[in-house]
Structures are given as structure tokens and as C-alpha cells.
N, C-alpha and C positions, 0 to 999 in steps of 0.2 A: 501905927494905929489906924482902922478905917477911920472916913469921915462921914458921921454918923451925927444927921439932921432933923431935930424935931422938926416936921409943919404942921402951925395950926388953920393959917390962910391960904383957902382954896385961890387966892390970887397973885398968893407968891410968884414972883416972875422966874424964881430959879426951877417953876416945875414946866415951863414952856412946853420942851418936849411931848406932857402927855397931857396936854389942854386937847379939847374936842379930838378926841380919838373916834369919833364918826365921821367925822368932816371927811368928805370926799377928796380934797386936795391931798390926806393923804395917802389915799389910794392912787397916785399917780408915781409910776417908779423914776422918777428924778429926785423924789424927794429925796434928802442925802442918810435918811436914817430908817432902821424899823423898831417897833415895839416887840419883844416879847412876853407873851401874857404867860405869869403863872410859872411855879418856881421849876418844874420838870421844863418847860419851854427857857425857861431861865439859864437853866445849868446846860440845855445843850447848846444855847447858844452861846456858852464861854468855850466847850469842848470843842463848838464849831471853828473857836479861832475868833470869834468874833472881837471886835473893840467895844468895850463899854463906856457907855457917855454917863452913867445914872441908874441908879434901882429907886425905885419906889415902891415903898413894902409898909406890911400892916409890920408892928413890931415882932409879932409871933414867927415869923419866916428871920429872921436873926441868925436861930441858933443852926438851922439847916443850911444857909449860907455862908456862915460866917468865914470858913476855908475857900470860898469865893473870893469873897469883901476880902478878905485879909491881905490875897494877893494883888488887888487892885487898892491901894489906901490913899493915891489920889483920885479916886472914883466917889463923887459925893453918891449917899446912900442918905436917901430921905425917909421920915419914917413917920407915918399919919394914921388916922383912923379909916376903916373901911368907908364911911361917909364921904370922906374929903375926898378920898380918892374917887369914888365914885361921880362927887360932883366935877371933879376938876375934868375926869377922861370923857364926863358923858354918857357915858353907860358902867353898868350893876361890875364890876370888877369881881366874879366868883369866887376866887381867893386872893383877890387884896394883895398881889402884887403884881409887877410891870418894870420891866427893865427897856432903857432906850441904848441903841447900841448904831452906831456906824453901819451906815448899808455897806458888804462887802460887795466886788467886783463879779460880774457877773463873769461863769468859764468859757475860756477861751475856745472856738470854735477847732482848731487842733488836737484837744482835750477831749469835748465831744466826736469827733467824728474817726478818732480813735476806739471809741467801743463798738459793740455789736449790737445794742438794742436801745432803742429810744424814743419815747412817745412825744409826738409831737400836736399841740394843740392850737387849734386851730378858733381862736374868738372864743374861748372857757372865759366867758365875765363871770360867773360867781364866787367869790375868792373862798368858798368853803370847797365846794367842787374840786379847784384848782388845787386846793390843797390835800385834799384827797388825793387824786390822780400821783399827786410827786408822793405820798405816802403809801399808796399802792407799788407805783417804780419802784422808791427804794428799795420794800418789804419784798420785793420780788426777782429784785437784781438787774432790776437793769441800768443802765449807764450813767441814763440823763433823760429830762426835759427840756424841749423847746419851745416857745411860749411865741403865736401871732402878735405882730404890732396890735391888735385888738384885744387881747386877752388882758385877764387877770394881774393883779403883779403878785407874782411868788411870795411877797418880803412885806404885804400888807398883814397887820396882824390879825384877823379872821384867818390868812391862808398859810401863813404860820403855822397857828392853832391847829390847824385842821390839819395838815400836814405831821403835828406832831415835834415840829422842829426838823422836820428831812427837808424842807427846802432851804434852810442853811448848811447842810454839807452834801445833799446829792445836787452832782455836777447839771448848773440851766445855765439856757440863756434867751431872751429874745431877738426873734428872727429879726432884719430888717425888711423884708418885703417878701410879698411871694417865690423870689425865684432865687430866696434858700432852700427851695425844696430841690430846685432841679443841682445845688452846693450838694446835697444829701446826697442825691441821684449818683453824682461823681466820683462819689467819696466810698463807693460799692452799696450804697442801701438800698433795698427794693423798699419803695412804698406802698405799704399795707393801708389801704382806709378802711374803716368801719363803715359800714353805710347800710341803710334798708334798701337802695335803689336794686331794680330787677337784672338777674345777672349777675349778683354777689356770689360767693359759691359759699357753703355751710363751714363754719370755723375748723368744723371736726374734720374736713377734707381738706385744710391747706395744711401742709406742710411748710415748718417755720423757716425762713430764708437764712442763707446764711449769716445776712447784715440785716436786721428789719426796723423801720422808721413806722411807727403804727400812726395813721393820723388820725385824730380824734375830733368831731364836730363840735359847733357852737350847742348851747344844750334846745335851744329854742329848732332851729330846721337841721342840723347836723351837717356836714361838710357842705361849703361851698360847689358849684358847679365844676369850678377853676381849680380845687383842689382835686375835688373826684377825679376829673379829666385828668388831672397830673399825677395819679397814682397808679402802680406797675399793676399791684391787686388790689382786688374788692372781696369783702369776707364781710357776713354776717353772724348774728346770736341767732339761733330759732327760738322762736318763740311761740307760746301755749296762743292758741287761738283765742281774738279779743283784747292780747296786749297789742301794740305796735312798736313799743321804743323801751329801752331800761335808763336809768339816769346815766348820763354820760360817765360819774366816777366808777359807778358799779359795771359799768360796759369795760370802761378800762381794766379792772379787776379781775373781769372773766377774759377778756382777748391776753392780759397782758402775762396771766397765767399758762393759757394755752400757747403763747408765743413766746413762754422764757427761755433763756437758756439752756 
């Protein structure tokens, strides 16, 4: 039988997990766990393999999980008002549920450098963005993402969400320092950077490399100096006169289509 837990106090200590779900501390990828928000984020994150430590659910989401909960019946399943929940995580919980689960291991660089196409990003701090970009990959086929020691963490739940649940089963991992690019380099990938800098040649004129690592800029100035420098090619979007820049997820979208396989 699940185990299956009224709460009525937003201070119970068995809901630890999902106290102040704003709090920046957990957007720091050491932390040993992530949330997923919302019962479609919920279910891919069991299909992902994932371990579940907890659900927290309005009661109404029960009868959609319950072939979930059935198979985990040492997995406490809490089950409260949309209020409670909302005060405990901190913020408006859209549907009133939230599952806490075991951060899994990040893939193993063997894994990644085994495929043919892979975006690599370079400082993506906005964890909606970041999640986009791994939901574009997926949707597009390509391998994997790589994530700068500066970036985003995959596994925080805004880039979850955003991602749809692809950054629990498309193969990431974070870089240790810059000169995993020149790892990439070795490994046969030509590096493609995005960039406005002058000199780029028009997307429609490259032809896609056989192995391509696309690097992708921070959203605020776009690839570093150090990164530009380090990349085989430069390719740009054209753009309508009076724009200059597209958000970096929708950039990923268009290079990552004209660069699929």
C-alpha cells in the first residue's frame, strides 16, 4: 500500500525538501536533490529513472499517479491543500504538485563525446533559458549539452520546467574549466560559435560539420573573447534591420535546426 500523508502544518519538518523553493542555495548544482514541478514533470521524471525521495500533491492528482505511488510504497506521498503548499515552497504552485527526487549523475564525458552534435553553453544564468535550449536539443536530436562552470544548473526546477523534463534524460554535463573545449577539439568537433562579431559568415552559407559543438553566449554580451578565439567557425542569424541580437534559447532553435543532423 502507498504511504499516503495528510499535512495540515506548513512547518512539518517532514516537508523539508520543499521549504523556500526560491531560495537561491538551491539553485547551486551540489545540492544532492531536484524538484520536479507538476504531474507531466513528475511522470518524466520516474521514466527518467529517476529516485524519488517524496511527492507532494493537492489530493486531486491521486488517481493520475497512483500506478506511480503504487510502485514506490516506501516513498512518503504527502497530500495538502494548494495553500500549504504554496506557503511552504514560497511561491503560487500552478497545479499543486511537486515531487523531490535524487539529483542523478551527471554523463559521463565518453557518452557525450561519442555523438555528433552538441550545444555548448557558455554562462546561460537564466534557468528558463537553459531549459529551453536542453528542450530545443532534445526536440531536435541532438546528443547533449554542456553547461560553463558559470551557467545555469540543468536540475534547478524553473530549468526543469522549462526544459519540459529533457534535462532529466538528454545526456549534460558541466564543463570543468575552459579548456574542455579544446577536450571537444580532440574528440573530432569543429566549434561553431554564434556571434554578431564581424567576419561571421551567414548561417545559410555554412555547411554543417561533420561533428559540431555550437557554442552558445551568456544572454547579456554573448560569447566571451576567450571563447570566440577558441572556436574553428563563426556563423551568424541575419537579421531585419533595427534588431541586433534574438534571445539566446530562440538562437539555439534556429542554428540548432539548421545544424541538425
Amino acid at each position: 500500500m502507498p504511504m499516503l500523508i495528510d499535512v495540515t502544518d506548513a512547518g512539518d519538518p517532514r516537508l523539508v525538501d520543499y521549504v523556500g523553493l526560491r531560495d537561491a542555495q538551491l539553485r547551486r548544482p551540489e545540492v544532492s536533490r531536484f524538484i520536479a514541478e507538476g504531474v507531466k514533470i513528475i511522470e518524466r521524471a520516474f521514466a527518467a529513472g529517476c529516485t524519488p525521495r517524496s511527492l507532494l500533491l493537492q489530493p486531486r492528482w491521486l488517481p493520475g499517479l497512483r500506478e506511480l505511488i503504487d510502485a514506490w510504497p516506501d516513498v512518503p506521498v504527502y497530500l495538502a491543500s494548494e495553500a500549504l503548499i504554496e506557503r511552504v515552497s514560497g511561491f503560487h504552485v500552478h497545479r499543486g504538485a511537486l515531487g523531490s527526487f535524487d539529483r542523478p549523475r551527471e554523463t559521463g564525458w565518453d557518452e557525450l563525446l561519442a555523438g555528433r552534435r552538441l550545444i555548448v553553453c557558455e554562462d546561460t544564468v537564466d534557468h528558463a533559458n537553459l531549459g529551453a535550449i536542453i528542450r530545443v536539443a532534445a526536440g531536435l536530436g541532438w546528443d547533449g549539452v554542456l553547461v560553463s562552470p558559470g551557467s545555469a544548473d540543468p536540475l534547478y526546477r524553473r530549468a526543469v520546467k522549462a526544459s519540459m523534463g529533457s534535462s532529466l534524460a538528454l545526456p549534460w554535463r558541466r564543463m570543468a574549466s575552459d579548456s574542455d573545449l579544446q577536450r571537444l577539439r580532440d574528440a573530432g568537433f569543429t566549434l561553431v560559435a554564434s556571434t554578431l562579431a564581424p567576419g561571421a559568415v551567414d548561417l545559410a552559407g555554412l555547411e554543417p560539420p561533420a561533428k559540431t559543438a555550437l557554442l552558445l553566449g551568456t544572454e547579456g554580451q554573448g560569447l566571451s573573447d576567450a571563447w570566440s578565439a577558441a572556436a574553428d567557425r563563426h556563423v551568424t542569424i541575419p537579421m531585419a534591420a533595427g534588431v541586433d541580437s534574438l534571445n539566446v534559447a530562440t538562437a539555439a532553435a534556429i542554428l540548432a535546426y539548421a545544424l541538425r543532423p
